[in-house]
C-alpha positions in Angstrom: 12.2 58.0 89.7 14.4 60.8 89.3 15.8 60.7 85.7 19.3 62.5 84.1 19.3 62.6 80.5 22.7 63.1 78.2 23.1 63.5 74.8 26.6 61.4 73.3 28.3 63.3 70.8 29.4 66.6 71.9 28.0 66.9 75.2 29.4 63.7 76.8 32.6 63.7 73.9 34.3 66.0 72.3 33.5 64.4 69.0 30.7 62.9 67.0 31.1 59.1 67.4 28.8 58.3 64.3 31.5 60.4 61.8 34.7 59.2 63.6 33.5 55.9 63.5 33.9 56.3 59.5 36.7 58.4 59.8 38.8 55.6 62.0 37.6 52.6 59.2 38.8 55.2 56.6 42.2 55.2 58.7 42.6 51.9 59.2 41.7 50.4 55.8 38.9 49.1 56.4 36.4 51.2 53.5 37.0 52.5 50.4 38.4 55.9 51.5 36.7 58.3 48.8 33.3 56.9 48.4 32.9 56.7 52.4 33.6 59.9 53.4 32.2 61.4 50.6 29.1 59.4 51.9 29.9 59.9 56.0 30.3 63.9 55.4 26.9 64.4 53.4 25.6 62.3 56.4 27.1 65.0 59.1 26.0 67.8 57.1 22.2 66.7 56.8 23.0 65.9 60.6 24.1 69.6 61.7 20.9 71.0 59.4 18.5 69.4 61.1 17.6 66.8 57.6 19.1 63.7 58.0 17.4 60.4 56.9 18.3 58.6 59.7 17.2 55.0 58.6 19.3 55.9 55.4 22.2 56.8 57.3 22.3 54.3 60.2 22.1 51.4 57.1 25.2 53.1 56.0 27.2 52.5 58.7 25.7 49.5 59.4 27.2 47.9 55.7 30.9 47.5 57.8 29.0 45.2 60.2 27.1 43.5 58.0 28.1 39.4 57.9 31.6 39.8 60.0 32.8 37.9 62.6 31.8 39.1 66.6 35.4 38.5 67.1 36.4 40.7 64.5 34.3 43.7 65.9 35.0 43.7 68.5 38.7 44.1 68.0 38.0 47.0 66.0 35.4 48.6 68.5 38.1 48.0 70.9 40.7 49.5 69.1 38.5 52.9 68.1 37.3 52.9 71.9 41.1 53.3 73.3 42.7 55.3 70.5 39.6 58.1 69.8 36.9 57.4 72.0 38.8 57.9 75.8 40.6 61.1 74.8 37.7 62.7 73.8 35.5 62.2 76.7 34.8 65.2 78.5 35.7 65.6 81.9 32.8 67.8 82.9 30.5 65.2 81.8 32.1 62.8 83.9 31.7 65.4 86.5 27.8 65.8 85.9 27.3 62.0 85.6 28.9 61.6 88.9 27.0 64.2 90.1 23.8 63.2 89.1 25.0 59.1 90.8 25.8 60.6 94.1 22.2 62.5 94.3 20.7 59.0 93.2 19.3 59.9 90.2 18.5 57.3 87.3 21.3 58.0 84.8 20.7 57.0 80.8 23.0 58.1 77.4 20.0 58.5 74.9 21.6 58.8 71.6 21.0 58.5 67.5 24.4 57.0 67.1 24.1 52.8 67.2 24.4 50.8 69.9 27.1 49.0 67.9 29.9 52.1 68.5 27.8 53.7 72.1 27.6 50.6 74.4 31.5 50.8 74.8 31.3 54.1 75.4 28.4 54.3 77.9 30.3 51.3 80.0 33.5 53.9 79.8 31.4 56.4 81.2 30.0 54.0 83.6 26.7 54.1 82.5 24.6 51.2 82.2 21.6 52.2 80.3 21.9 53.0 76.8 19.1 54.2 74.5 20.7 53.9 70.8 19.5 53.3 67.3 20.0 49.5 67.5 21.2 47.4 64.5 19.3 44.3 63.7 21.3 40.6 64.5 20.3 37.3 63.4 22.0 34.3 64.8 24.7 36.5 66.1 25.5 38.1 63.1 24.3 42.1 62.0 22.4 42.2 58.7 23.1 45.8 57.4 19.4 46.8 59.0 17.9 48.8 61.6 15.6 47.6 64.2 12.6 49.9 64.7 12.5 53.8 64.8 16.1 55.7 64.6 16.6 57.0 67.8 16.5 60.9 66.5 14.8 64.3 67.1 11.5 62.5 67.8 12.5 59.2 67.7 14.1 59.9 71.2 11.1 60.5 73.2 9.5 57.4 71.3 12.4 55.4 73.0 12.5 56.8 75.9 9.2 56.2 76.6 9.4 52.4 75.7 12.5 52.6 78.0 10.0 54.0 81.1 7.6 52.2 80.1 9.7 49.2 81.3 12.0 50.6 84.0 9.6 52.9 85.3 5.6 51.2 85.3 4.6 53.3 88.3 4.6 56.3 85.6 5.9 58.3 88.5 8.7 60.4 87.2 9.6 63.1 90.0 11.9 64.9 88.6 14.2 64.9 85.0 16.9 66.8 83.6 18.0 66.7 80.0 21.8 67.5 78.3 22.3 68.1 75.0 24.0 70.4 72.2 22.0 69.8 69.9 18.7 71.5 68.1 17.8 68.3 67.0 17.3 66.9 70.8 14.5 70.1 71.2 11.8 67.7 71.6 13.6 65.8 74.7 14.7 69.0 76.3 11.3 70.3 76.3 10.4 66.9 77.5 12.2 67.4 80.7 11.8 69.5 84.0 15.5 70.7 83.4 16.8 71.1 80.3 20.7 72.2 80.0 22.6 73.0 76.9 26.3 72.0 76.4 27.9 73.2 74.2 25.1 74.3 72.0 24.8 74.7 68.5 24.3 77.7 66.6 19.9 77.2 66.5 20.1 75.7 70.1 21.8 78.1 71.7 20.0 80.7 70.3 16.7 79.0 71.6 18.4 78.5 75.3 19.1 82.0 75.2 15.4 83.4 74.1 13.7 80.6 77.0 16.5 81.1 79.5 18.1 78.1 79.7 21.4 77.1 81.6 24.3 77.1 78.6 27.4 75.3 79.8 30.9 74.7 77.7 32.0 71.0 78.3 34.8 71.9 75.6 37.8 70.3 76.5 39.6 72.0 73.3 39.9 75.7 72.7 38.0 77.0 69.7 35.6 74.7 69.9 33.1 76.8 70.6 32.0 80.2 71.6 
């Protein structure tokens, strides 16, 4: 198997799709607007330094789903998919994913943001395997709780290597690159043959730099970064 990596939020989109996720409930009526992005921004700041409690955070967001309808959801997810998520989604990813198709290469999202908001977007970005921090369901319906391990810093190479464990049980992995902007994804781009940095952050580029790693600007908006 030869395996391609990428990171979600700010490699693949312009955005984080964990914080707009509160952002568009904020904007749409749907939370109490003060006390959830008080909440959501603390969040994305523990994010960015490197100290988030993911299980505390990923029960957070999973409070909106808690006891509602699919059908309800859905309509939402649908909703926040065409009106933030598509505008956002870099075209050089789309590039590398295509890429990385037409060389026959194994192609997974590996995120910390829930499969709840990230399996829309991988099917827009025609990809169909997701490795998410997955909300727990019972008879159909989400209970406010996470399921396992958050898929974060760590917690990514713990999922990936359930994921290869089932997709891959010849152990044979010839050949893996890795995306990412993030210092908190330094243990899967060390995990991989080819790790490239998009967009990087502050600590991550820094470290790209020192180990002389490819750093490439995905930005579709000026200012971003640089």
């Amino acid at each position: 198997m030869q395996l391609a990596l990428f990171d979600l939020d700010h490699t693949l989109l312009d955005l984080d799709s964990d914080h707009e996720w509160g952002e568009f409930l904020i904007a749409q009526g749907l939370v109490d607007e003060a006390e959830h992005r008080k909440r959501n921004d603390q969040f994305y700041a523990d994010y960015q330094s490197g100290t988030l409690d993911a299980v505390a955070y990923n029960e957070f967001v999973f409070q909106f789903l808690k006891g509602k309808a699919p059908s309800v959801l859905k309509a939402i997810s649908d909703q926040y998919l065409d009106t933030i998520i598509r505008p956002a989604m870099r075209p050089l990813g789309i590039a590398a994913i295509e890429k990385h198709r037409q060389a026959g290469h194994e192609i997974v999202i590996i995120t910390a943001t829930n499969s709840f908001v990230t399996a829309p977007i991988a099917q827009a970005f025609g990809v169909s395997h997701l490795i998410a921090s997955e909300p727990e369901i019972i008879d159909g319906v989400y209970t406010g709780k996470l399921v396992g391990e958050p898929c974060f810093q760590a917690g990514k190479l713990h999922h990936l290597n359930a994921w290869l464990a089932q997709h891959n049980p010849d152990q044979k992995l010839e050949n893996s690159w890795g995306y990412s902007d993030s210092f908190n994804d330094l243990p899967l781009l060390n995990f991989v043959d080819h790790p490239i940095t998009v967009t990087p952050d502050k600590r991550l580029h820094a470290h790209a730099l020192d180990h002389q790693w490819p750093v490439e600007n995905w930005s579709v908006r000026a200012g971003v970064w640089g």
